[in-house]
N, C-alpha and C positions, 0 to 999 in steps of 0.2 A: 315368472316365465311359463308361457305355456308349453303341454308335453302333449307326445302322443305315444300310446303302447300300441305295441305292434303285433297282434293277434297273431298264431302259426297256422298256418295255412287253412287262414278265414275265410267262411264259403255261407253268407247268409243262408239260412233256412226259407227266408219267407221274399215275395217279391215285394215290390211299394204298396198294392196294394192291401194285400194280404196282410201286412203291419198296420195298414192303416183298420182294418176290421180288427186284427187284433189289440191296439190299443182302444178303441171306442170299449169291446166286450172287457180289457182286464178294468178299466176305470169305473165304467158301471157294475161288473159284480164285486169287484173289491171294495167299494166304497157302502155299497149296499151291505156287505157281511160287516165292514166295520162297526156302521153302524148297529146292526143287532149286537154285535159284541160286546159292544160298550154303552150303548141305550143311550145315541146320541143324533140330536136332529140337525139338519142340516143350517146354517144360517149363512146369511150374506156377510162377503168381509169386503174391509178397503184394498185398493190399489197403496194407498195414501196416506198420511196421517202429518198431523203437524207437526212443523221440528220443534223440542223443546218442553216435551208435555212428556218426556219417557216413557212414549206404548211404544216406541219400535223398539225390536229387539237386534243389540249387539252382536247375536253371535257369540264368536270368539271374543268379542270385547274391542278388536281392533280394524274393524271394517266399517268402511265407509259408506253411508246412504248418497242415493243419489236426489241431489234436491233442485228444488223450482220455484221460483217468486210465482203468488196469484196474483193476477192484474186484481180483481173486482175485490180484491184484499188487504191493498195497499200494499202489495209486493211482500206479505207474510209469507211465510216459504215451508213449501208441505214436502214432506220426505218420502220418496219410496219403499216402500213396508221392505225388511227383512225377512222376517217371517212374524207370526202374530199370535208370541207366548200371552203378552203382555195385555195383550188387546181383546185377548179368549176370554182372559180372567177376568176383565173389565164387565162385557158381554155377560158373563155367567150371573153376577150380580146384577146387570139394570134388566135379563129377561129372568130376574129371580127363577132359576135352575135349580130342582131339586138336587138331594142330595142323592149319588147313584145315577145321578143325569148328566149328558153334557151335551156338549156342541160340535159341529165340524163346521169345516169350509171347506171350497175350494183357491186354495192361498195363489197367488201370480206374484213373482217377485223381482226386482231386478238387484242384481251380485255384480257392478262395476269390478271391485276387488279378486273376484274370483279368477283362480288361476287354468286358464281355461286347457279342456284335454279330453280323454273318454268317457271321464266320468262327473265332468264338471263345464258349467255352460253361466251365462252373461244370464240369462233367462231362468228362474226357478220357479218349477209347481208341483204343490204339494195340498194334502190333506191334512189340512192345521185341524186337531181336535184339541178338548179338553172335557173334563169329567168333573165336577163336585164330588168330594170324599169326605170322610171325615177326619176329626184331627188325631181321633184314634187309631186311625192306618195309617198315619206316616212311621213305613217302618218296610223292611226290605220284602217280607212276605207278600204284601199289597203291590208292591213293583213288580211284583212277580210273576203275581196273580194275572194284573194286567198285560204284560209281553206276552204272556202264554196265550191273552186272548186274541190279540192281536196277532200272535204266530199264527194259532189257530186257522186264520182267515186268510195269511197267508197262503198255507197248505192246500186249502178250500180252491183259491185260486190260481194255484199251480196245478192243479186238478183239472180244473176246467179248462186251461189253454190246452192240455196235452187233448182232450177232448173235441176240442176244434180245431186244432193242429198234431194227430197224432205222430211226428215226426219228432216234435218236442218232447220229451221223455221228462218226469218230473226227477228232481234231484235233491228236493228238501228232505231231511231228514225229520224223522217225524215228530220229535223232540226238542226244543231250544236247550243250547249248553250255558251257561251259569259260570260269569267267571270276573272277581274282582280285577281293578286295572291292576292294583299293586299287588295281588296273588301272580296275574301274567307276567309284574315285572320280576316277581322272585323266581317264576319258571326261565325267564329267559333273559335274563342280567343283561348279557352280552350284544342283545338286541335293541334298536332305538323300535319307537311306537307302533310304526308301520309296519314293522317286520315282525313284534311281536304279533298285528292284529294277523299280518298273513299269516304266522305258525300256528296259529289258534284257530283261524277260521279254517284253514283247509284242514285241519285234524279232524273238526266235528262238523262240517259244513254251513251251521246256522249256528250266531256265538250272540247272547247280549252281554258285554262289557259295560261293569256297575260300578261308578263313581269315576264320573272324569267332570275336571275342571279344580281339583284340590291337590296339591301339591302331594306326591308321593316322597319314597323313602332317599330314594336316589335325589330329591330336591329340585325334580322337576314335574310337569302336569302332561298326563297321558294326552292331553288334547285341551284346548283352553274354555269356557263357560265365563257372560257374560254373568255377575254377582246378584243379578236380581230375576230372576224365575228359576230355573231347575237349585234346588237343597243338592250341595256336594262337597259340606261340610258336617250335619249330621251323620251321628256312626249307625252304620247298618248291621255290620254282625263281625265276629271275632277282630274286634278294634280298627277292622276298617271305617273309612268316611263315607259317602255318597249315597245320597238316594234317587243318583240319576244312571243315565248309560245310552249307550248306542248298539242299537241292530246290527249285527253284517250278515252277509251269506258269502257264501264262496260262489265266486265267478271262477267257470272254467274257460269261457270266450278268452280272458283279460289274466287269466290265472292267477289271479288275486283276489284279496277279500273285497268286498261292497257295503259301502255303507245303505243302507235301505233306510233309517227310523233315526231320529235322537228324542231322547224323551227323558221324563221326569217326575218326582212328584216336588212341588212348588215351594217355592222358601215362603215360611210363615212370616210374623212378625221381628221372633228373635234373629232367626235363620236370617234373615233379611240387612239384621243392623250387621250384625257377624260378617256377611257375607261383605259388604260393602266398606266395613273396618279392614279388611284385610287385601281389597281390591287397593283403598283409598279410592276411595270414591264417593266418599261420606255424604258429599255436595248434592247428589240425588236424591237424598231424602225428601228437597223440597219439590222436588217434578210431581206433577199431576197422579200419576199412577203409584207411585211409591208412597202420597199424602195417605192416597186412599187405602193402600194396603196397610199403613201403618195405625190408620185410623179404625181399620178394624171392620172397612165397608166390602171387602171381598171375601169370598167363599177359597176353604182351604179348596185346592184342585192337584188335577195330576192331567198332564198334556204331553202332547210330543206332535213332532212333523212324522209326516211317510211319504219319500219323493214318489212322484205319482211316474214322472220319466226314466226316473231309473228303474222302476217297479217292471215298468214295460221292458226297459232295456231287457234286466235281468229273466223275464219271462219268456221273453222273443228272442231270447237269446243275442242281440245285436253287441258288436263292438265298440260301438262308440254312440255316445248320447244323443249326438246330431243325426242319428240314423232315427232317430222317434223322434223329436221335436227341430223346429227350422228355426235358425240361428244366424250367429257371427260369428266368421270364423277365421284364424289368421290364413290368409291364400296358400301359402308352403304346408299347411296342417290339410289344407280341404282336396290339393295335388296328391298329398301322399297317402290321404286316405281312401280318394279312392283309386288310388293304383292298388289297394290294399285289401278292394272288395267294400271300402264302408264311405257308400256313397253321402255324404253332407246334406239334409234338407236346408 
């Protein structure tokens, strides 16, 4: 079902135009600082990829691609990319990528499944990276290291909008908070997932939440992870699991937290059978991408997405996602939003 929240008395900052100048400047200086942060070049991705060969990425594990027969193919049928953990990995090996090196995109996606609202849309684009590591740094200090750089450039960029837009005041805190999913669940028992991230993220304004996609103590998963790219069953530190997590910042538009980032460093070979025993989903070993990794033909890495639309939302301060990028929208959501002040592209 789609939703819509409903901002207290929302009054844009900027007009159409002025969003549209400021999404061109946060895409190119943020992608720009990413890059130096992480010493990674840019490369071409697919729209695309065949069904069947397991480079798209699941997700949550329960979402659907959207697919297409090729005529000039004999009606073989190529899938919609979800995002492209899988396919980085691939990349980093056939442009043999040093180690300390990686890659980016600019990723376009389509989310049939997604549940559409302020903060989620039919349409996804993101800055798919990944990085070569070693197998020495699978370990929580190295996950660390990385968020921080990638905060880093955050701040950099919340800097520069207040500069071109001084009305926009920045709000990041200068610092990322550090915080297991199952330490939040023992701060806040009485809370389901969402409500912990909102207590945590409006406490310290910018939260990375370390290990989601592994079964917690309560017997259930702070958020769900497909079994074959982000590791979130090796242990990271005091007997916790995960060596992945997710970004937010607090939204005060939405007064909620935001998800910005999901990232990871990457299931190796064991991490892999492990991961896949425990999904049941064993049957994947023999797809394309999984042969190779088992084969031992890919580089350990650490990747993640960074939505590029909400980046803006959350800089431009906007209510709803359709106010940065042009969409589909249900007609009773696109009436109310903008009696609401958040006109729909």
């Amino acid at each position: 079902m789609s939703y819509l929240i409903e901002p207290k008395q929302y009054c844009p900052i900027l007009d159409l135009q002025q969003t549209e100048m400021g999404i061109k400047q946060i895409k190119d200086f943020f992608q720009q600082n990413l890059s130096s942060e992480l010493r990674l070049r840019r490369v071409t991705a697919p729209l695309f990829v065949l069904k069947g060969m397991g480079i798209n990425d699941d997700l949550n594990g329960v979402e659907r691609a959207v697919t297409f027969p090729i005529k000039d193919m004999g009606d073989e049928r190529a899938e919609i990319v979800h995002s492209l953990a899988k396919w980085k990995r691939l990349t980093l090996a056939d442009y043999k990528i040093q180690e300390c090196y990686g890659i980016y995109t600019d990723m376009n996606a389509i989310r049939a499944d997604e549940e559409l609202g302020n903060l989620h849309s039919l349409y996804v684009d993101q800055w798919d990276w990944e990085m070569v590591m070693s197998q020495d740094n699978r370990n929580l200090d190295f996950l660390k290291e990385v968020v921080r750089r990638i905060y880093a450039a955050l701040v950099r960029t919340e800097y520069m909008v207040y500069e071109m837009f001084p009305a926009i005041t920045p709000i990041l805190p200068k610092e990322i908070t550090f915080i297991h999913s199952e330490e939040l669940l023992q701060l806040y028992p009485d809370m389901d997932e969402k409500e912990r991230e909102n207590t945590i993220t409006q406490k310290h304004g910018a939260v990375f939440i370390i290990g989601i996609g592994g079964e917690l103590s309560n017997g259930k998963k702070h958020d769900g992870r497909a079994p074959d790219y982000d590791d979130w069953t090796s242990t990271s530190e005091n007997g916790y699991k995960g060596l992945n997590g997710d970004l937010l910042v607090w939204n005060p538009i939405l007064d909620k937290a935001m998800e910005l980032s999901s990232m990871g460093i990457r299931v190796n070979k064991e991490v892999l059978l492990k991961q896949l025993e425990i999904s049941g989903q064993e049957d994947r070993k023999e797809l394309y991408f999984h042969r190779r990794l088992l084969n031992g033909e890919l580089p350990q890495s650490i990747g993640g997405g960074i939505g590029q639309s909400r980046l803006c939302m959350f800089y431009l301060r906007k209510g709803h996602i359709g106010e940065i990028q042009a969409g589909i929208w249900p007609k009773d959501m696109r009436v109310k939003a903008e009696s609401l002040g958040m006109p729909l592209i």
